[in-house]
C-alpha positions as CSV (number, residue, x, y, z in Angstrom):
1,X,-8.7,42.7,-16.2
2,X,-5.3,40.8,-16.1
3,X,-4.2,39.7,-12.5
4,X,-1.6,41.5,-11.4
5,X,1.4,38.6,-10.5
6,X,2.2,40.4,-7.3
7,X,-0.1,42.9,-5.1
8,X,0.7,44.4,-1.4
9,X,-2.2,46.1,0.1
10,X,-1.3,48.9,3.1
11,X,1.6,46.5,3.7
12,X,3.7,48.2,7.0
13,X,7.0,46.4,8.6
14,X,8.6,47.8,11.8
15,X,12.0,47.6,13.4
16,X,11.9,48.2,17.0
17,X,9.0,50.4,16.8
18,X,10.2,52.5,13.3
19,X,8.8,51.7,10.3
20,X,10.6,50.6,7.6
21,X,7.7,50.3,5.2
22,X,5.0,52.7,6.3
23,X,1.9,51.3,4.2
24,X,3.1,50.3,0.4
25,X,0.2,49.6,-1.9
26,X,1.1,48.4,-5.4
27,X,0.2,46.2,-8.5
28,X,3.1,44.6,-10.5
29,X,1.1,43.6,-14.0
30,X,1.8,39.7,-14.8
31,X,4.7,39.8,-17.3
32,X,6.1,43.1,-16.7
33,X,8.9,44.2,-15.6
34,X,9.0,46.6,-12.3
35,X,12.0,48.3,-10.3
36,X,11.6,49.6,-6.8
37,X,13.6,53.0,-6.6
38,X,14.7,54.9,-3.7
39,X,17.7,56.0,-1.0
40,X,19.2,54.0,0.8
41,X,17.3,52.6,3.8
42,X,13.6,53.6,2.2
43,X,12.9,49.9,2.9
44,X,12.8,48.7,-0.8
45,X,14.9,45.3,0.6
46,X,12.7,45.0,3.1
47,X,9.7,44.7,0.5
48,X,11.4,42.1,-1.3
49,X,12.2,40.2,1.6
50,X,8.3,39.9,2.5
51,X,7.5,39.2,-0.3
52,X,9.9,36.2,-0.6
53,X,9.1,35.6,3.0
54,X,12.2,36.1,5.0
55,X,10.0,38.7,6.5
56,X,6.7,38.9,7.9
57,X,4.8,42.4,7.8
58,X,3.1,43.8,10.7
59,X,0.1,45.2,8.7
60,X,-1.5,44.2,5.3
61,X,-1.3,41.8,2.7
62,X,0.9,39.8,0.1
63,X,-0.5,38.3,-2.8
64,X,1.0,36.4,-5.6
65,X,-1.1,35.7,-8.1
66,X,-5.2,35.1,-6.3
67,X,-3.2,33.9,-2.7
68,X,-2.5,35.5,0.5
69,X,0.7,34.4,0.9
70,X,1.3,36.3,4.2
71,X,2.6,33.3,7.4
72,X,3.8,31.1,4.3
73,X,7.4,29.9,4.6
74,X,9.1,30.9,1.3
75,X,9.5,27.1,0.3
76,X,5.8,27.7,-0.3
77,X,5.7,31.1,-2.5
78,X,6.1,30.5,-6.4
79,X,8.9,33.6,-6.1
80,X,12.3,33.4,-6.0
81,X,15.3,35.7,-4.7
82,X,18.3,36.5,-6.2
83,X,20.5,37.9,-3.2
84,X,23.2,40.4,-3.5
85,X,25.4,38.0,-2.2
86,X,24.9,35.4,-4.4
87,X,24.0,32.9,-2.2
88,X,26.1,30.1,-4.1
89,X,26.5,26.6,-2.3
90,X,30.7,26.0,-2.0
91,X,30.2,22.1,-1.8
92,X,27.7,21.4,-4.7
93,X,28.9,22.0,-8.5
94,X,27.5,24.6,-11.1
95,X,25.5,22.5,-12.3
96,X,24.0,21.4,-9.0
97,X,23.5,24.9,-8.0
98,X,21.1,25.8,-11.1
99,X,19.5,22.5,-10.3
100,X,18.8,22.7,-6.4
101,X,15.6,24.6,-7.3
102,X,14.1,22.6,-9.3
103,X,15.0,19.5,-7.6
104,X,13.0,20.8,-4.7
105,X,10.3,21.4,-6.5
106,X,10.2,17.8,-8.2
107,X,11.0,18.3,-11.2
108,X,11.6,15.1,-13.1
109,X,15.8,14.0,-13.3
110,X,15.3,13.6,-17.2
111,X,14.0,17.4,-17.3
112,X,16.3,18.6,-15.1
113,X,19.2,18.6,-17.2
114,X,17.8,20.0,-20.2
115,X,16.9,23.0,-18.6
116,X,20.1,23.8,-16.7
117,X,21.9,22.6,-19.8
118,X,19.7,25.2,-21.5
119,X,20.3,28.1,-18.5
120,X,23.8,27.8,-19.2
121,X,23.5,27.9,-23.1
122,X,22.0,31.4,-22.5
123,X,24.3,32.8,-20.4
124,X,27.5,31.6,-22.2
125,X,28.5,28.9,-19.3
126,X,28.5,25.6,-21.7
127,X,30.7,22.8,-20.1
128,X,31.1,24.1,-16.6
129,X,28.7,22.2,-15.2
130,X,31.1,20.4,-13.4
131,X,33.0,22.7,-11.7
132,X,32.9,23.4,-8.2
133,X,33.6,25.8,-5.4
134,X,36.0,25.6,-2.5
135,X,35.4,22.1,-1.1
136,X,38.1,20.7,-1.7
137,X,40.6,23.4,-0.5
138,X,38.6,23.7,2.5
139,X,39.3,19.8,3.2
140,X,42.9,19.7,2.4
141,X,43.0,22.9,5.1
142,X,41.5,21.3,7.4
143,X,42.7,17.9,7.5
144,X,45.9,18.5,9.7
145,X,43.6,19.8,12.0
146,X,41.3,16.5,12.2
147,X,43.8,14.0,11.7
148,X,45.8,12.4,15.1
149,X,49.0,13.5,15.7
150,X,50.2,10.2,15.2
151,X,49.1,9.5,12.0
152,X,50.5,13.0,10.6
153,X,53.8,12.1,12.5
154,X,54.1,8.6,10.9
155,X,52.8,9.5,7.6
156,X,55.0,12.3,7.5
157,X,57.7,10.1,9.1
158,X,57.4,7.5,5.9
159,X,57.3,9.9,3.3
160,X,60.6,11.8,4.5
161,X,62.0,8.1,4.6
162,X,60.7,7.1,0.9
163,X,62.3,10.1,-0.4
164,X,65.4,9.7,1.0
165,X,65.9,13.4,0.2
166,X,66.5,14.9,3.5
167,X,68.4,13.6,6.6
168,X,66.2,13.4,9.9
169,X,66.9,17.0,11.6
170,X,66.0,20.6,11.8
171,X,64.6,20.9,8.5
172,X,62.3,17.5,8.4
173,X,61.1,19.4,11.7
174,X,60.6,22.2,10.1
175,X,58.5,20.8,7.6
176,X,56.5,18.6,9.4
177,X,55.5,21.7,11.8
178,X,54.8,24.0,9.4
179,X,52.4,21.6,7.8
180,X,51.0,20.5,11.2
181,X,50.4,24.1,12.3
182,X,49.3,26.2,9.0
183,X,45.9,24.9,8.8
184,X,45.3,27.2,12.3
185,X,46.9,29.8,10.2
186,X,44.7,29.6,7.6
187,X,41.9,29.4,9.4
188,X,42.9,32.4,11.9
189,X,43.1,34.4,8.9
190,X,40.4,33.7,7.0
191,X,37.8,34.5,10.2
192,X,39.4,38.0,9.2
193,X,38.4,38.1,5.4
194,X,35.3,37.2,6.1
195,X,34.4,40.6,6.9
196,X,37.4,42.5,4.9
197,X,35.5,44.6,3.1
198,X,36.6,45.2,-0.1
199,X,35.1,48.2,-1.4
200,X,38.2,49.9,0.9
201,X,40.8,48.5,-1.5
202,X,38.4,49.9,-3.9
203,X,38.3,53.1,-2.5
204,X,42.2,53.4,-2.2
205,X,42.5,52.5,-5.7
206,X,40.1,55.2,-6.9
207,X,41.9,57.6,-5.0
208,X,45.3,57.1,-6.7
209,X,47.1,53.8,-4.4
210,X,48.7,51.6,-6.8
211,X,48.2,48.2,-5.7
212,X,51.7,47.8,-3.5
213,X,50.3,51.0,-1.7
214,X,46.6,49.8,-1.4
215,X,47.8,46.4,0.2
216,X,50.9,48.6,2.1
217,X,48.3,50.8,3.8
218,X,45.2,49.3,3.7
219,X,44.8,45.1,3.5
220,X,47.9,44.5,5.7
221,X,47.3,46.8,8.8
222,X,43.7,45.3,8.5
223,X,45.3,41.7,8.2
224,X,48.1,41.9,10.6
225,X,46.0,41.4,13.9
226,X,44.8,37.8,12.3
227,X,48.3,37.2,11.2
228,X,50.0,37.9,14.0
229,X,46.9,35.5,16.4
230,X,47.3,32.9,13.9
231,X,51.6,33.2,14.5
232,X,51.1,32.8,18.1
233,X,49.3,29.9,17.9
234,X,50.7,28.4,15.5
235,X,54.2,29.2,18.0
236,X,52.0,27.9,21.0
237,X,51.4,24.3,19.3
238,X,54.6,24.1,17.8
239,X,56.2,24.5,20.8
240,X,54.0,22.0,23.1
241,X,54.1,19.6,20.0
242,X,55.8,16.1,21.2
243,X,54.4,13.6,18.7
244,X,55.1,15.0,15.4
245,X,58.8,16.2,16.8
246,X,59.4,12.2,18.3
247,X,58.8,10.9,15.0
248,X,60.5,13.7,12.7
249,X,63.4,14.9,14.6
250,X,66.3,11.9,14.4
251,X,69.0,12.8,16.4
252,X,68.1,16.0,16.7
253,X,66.9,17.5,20.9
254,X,64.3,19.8,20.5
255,X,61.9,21.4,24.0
256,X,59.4,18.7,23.5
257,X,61.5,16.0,23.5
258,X,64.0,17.4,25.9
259,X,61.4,17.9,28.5
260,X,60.0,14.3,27.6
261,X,63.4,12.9,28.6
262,X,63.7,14.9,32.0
263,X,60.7,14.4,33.1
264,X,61.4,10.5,34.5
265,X,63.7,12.3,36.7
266,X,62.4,15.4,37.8
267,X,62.0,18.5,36.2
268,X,64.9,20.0,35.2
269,X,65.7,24.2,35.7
270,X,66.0,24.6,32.4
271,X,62.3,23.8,31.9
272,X,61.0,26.1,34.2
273,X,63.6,29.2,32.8
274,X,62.0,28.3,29.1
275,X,58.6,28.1,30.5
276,X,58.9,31.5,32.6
277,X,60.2,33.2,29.5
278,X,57.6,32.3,27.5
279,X,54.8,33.3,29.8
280,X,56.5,36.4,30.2
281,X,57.2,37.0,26.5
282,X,53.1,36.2,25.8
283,X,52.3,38.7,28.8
284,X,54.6,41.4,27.6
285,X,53.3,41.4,23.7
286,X,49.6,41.8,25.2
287,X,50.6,44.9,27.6
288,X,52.5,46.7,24.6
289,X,49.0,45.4,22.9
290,X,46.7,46.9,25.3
291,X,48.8,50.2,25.6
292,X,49.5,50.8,22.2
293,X,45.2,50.9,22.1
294,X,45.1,53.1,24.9
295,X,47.5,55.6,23.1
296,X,45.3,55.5,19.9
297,X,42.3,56.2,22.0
298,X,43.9,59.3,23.3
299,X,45.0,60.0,20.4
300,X,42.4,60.2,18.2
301,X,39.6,63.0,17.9
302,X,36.3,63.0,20.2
């Protein structure tokens, strides 16, 4: 008789004392091709994940092949996983993606490429091999946020100079804070997506929202609480900003550089109305904030 390529004998995992596999027993013939089938939540995920080893059962045994593969790391289990997520690395290429696998497992350089450049033949991808994912967006977005004020000022300061295109003032201001501060934007906002789930714009769509109407009603309400964070701060660094302003502002006073030349002699009332306004502007949009809630709360339907 063959040997079956995987076998689980009275295999039983629990979650906080409930079982989410209550005793599987099964034979997956070498070669074939098996399914698990079931609801959701009859722990058919949870069987794939011991037997790739993310998980380790309470009872039984795993076998791949002759081996007992149960306390094995899955570095060390001849089984991969494909995950529902996809699981793609954003900083390697395609090609390196195919090929992390079997450059883990030591497979020579010269037969490396043949087989990914064969992978690809089969599945149509021929010549992106090269491509890759969002490392380079994610290091323009970020580098206003890790380079010195100083250096953004004066590169920013040289560049509006080179060009000759626009006077120092307002608008050089303008641009140099909007590309000081939109990285925190960015970054505000894409906390947020990270857990948007799409299968609502999904939803909104299969119930008969055009997509104006699906983003009206359902992205932007979910996206406005990031936006509006990532304003504020973007407003609270603009405004204590002093080094990209010095360098970008000519002839024209902003708060930072006003304050900057009061403060040899004292500070001046002015400061201390702007600064009193602000606080009071910042406390006023978080009580609105926190009421607005407490009205929902009411509101809505035990």
């Amino acid at each position: 008789m063959t040997q079956p390529d995987v076998k689980l004998e009275s295999v039983v995992k629990r979650f906080d004392g409930v079982a989410a596999v209550d005793g599987i027993t099964l034979e997956i013939p070498s070669g074939s091709f098996f399914a698990l089938l079931g609801p959701s939540g009859c722990g058919k995920t949870t069987t794939l994940r011991m037997i790739g080893g993310f998980e380790e059962p309470d009872e039984g045994s795993i076998f791949l092949g002759e081996r007992d593969v149960v306390g094995l790391p899955p570095y060390r289990r001849d089984v991969n996983t494909v995950f529902q997520s996809y699981a793609l690395f954003p900083h390697l290429s395609i090609f390196e993606n195919v090929a992390f696998g079997l450059r883990r497992k030591g497979v020579q350089k010269a037969h490396v490429k043949g087989r990914v450049t064969e992978m690809f033949r089969l599945v149509g991808l021929e010549g992106l091999g090269s491509r890759r994912g969002r490392a380079p967006v994610n290091f323009l977005i970020f580098l206003p946020m890790a380079a010195p004020e100083i250096v953004l000022g004066a590169s920013l300061l040289t560049l509006f100079l080179n060009q000759s295109v626009l006077d120092l003032g307002f608008w050089t201001i303008f641009i140099a804070h909007v590309m000081f501060c939109i990285s925190f934007v960015v970054v505000t906002v894409r906390a947020r997506l990270v857990d948007f789930d799409r299968h609502l714009e999904e939803a909104a769509a299969d119930l008969g929202a055009t997509g104006f109407d699906t983003f009206r009603l359902i992205t932007m309400p979910l996206l406005w609480p990031a936006i509006l964070a990532g304003g504020l701060l973007a407003f609270a660094i603009s405004i204590d900003d002093f080094v990209i302003t010095y360098f970008n502002s000519g002839s024209e006073i902003t708060f930072p550089v006003f304050v900057w030349g009061r403060a040899a002699r004292g500070v001046p009332p002015q400061v201390n109305v702007i600064g009193s306004a602000v606080f009071l502007l910042a406390v006023g949009i978080m009580l609105v904030s926190v009421i607005v809630q407490t009205r929902r709360r009411k509101e809505s339907p035990a």
